[in-house]
FIKOLFI-735244 format. One record per residue: residue in three letters; x, y, z of N, C-alpha, C in turn. Coordinates in Angstrom, 3 decimals, always signed. Layout:
REM residues N
ALA	X	Y	Z	X	Y	Z	X	Y	Z
...
***
This chain:
REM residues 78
UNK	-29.019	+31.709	-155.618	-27.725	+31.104	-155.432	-27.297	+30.431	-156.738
UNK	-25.987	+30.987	-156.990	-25.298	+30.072	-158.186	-24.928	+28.950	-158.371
UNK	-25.091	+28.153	-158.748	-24.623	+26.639	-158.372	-23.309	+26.053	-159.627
UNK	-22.766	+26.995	-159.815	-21.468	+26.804	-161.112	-20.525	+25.433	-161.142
UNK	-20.317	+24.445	-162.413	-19.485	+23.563	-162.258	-18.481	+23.488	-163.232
UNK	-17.847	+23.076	-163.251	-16.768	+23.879	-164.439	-15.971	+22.261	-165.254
UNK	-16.279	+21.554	-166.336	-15.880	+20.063	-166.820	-15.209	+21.086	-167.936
UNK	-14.308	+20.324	-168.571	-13.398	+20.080	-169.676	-13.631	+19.065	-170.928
UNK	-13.718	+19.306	-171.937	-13.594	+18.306	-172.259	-13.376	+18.469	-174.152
UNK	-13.787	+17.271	-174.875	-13.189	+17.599	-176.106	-14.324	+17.463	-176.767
UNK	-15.080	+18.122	-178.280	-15.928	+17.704	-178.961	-14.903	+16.802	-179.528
UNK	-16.215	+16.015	-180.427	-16.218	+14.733	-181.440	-15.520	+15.089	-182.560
UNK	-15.671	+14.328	-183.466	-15.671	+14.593	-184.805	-16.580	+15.415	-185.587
UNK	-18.099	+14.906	-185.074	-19.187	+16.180	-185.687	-19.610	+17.126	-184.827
UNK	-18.575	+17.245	-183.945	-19.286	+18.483	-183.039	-19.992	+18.250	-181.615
UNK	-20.562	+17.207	-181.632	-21.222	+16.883	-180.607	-20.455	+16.860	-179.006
UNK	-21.351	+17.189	-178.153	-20.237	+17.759	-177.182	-21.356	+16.723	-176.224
UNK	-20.772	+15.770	-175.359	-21.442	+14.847	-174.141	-20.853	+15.195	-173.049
UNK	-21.325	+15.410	-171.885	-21.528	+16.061	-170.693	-21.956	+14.878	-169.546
UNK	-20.757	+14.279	-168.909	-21.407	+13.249	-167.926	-20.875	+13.870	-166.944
UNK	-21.182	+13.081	-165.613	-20.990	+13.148	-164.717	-21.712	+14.326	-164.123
UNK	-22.044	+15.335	-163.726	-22.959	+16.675	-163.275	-23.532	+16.586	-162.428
UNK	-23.120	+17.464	-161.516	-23.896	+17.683	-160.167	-25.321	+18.005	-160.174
UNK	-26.209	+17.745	-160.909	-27.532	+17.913	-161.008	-28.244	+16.973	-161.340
UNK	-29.734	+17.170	-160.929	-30.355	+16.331	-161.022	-31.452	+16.394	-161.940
UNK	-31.943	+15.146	-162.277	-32.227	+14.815	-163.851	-33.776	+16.382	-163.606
UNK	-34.351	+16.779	-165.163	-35.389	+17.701	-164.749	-34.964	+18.340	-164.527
UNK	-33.741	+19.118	-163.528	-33.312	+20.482	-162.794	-32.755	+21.515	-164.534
UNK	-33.250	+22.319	-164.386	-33.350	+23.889	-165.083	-31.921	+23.958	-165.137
UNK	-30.713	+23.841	-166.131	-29.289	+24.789	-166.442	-28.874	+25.352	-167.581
UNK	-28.484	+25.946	-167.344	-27.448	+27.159	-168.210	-26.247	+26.802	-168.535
UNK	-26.022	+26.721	-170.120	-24.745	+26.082	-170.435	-24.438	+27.092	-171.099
UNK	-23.427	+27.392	-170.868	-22.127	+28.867	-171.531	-20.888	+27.630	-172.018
UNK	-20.325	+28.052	-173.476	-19.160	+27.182	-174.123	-18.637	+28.340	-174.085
UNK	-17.105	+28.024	-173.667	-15.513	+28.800	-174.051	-15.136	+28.054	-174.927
UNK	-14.467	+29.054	-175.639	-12.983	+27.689	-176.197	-11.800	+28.233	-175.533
UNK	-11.444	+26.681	-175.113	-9.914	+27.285	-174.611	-8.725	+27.498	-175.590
UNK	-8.383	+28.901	-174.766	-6.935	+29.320	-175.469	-5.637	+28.781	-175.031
UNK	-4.570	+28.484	-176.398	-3.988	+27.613	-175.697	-2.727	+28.798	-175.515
UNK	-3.027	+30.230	-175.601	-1.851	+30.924	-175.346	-2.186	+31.057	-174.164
UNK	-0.776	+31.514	-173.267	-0.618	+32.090	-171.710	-1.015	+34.084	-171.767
UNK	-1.631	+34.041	-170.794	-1.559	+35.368	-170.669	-0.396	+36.163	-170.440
UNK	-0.300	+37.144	-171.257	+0.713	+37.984	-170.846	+0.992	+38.915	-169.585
UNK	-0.331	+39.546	-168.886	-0.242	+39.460	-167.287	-0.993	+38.436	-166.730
UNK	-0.664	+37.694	-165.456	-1.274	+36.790	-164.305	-2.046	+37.457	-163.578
UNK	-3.457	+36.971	-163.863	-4.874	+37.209	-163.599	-4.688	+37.143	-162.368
UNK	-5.744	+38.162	-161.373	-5.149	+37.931	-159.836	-7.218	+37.045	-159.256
UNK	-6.792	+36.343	-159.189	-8.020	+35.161	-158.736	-8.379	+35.110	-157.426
UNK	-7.963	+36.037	-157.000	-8.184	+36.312	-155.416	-8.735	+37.934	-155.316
UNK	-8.737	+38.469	-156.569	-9.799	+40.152	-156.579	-9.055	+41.140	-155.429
UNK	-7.489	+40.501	-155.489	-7.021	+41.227	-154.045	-6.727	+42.692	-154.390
UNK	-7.197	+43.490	-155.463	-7.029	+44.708	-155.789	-8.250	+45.145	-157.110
UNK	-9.392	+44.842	-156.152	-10.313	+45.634	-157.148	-10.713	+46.751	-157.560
UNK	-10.401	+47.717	-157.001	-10.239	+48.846	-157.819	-8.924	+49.528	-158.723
UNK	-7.758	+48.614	-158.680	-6.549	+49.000	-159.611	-7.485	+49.582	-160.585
UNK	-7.022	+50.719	-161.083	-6.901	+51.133	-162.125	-8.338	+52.000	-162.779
UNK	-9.135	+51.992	-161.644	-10.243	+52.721	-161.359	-10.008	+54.473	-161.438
UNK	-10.876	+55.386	-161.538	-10.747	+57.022	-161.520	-10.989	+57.304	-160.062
UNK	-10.220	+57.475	-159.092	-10.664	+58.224	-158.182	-11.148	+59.540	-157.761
UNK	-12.229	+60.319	-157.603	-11.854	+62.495	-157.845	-12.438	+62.361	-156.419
UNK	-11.974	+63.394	-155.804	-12.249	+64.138	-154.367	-12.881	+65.499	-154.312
UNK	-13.833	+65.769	-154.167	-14.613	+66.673	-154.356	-13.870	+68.022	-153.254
UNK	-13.381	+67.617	-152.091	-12.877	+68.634	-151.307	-11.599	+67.992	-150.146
UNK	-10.837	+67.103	-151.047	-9.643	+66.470	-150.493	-9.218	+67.171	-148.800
UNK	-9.352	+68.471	-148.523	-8.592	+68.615	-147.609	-9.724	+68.821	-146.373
UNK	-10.987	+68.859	-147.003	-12.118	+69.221	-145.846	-12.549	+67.939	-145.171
UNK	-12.755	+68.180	-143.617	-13.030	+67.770	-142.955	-14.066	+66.586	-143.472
UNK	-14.030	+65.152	-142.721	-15.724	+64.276	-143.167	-17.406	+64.784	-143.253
UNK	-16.515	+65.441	-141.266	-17.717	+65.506	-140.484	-17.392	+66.638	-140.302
UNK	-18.501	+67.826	-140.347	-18.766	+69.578	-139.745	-18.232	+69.678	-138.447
UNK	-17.852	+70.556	-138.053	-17.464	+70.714	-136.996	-18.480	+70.595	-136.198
UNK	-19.861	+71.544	-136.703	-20.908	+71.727	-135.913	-21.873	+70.346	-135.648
UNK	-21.109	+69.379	-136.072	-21.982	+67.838	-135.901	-21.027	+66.928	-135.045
UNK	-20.140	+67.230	-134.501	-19.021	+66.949	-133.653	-19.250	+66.694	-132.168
UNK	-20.149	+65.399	-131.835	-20.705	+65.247	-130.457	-20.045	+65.496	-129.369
UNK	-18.452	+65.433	-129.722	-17.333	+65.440	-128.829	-17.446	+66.714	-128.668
UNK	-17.213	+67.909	-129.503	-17.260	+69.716	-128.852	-18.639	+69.953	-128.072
UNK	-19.570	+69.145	-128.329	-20.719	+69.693	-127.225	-21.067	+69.442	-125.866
***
C-alpha cells in the first residue's frame, strides 16, 4: 500500500529544503521524489478522474465481424 503525501513548499537561500509536519512516524522508511513546479498552464486540461483511459490507444480486430462464441459452444442450440 502507498501511503503518498503531497507538501509545497519553498527552498532557502542555500538550497536546503525542511519538511515539517508529515504523516509519518519518526524511524518509518520514505521515498522522497522533488518536482519543480511549473509556473506555465497546460495547454490541454489533464483529465484527473482517468475518465478515458484508453483515448488514443491502437485498437486491431482480428475478425471484426465473427461471432465471440462458436456456434458449436452455444449451450442455448443444444
Amino acid at each position: 500500500m502507498i501511503n503518498a503525501h503531497k507538501l509545497e513548499t519553498v527552498l532557502s537561500e542555500n538550497g536546503t529544503l525542511i519538511l515539517q509536519g508529515l504523516p509519518f512516524q519518526a524511524g518509518e522508511s520514505v521515498e522522497v521524489i522533488i518536482l519543480g513546479k511549473s509556473s506555465q498552464i497546460p495547454s490541454k486540461p489533464v483529465l484527473e478522474d482517468n475518465s478515458c483511459p484508453l483515448k488514443g490507444s491502437i485498437i486491431f480486430y482480428d475478425e471484426p465481424f465473427e461471432p465471440a462464441v462458436l456456434l458449436e459452444d452455444w449451450e442455448v442450440l443444444k
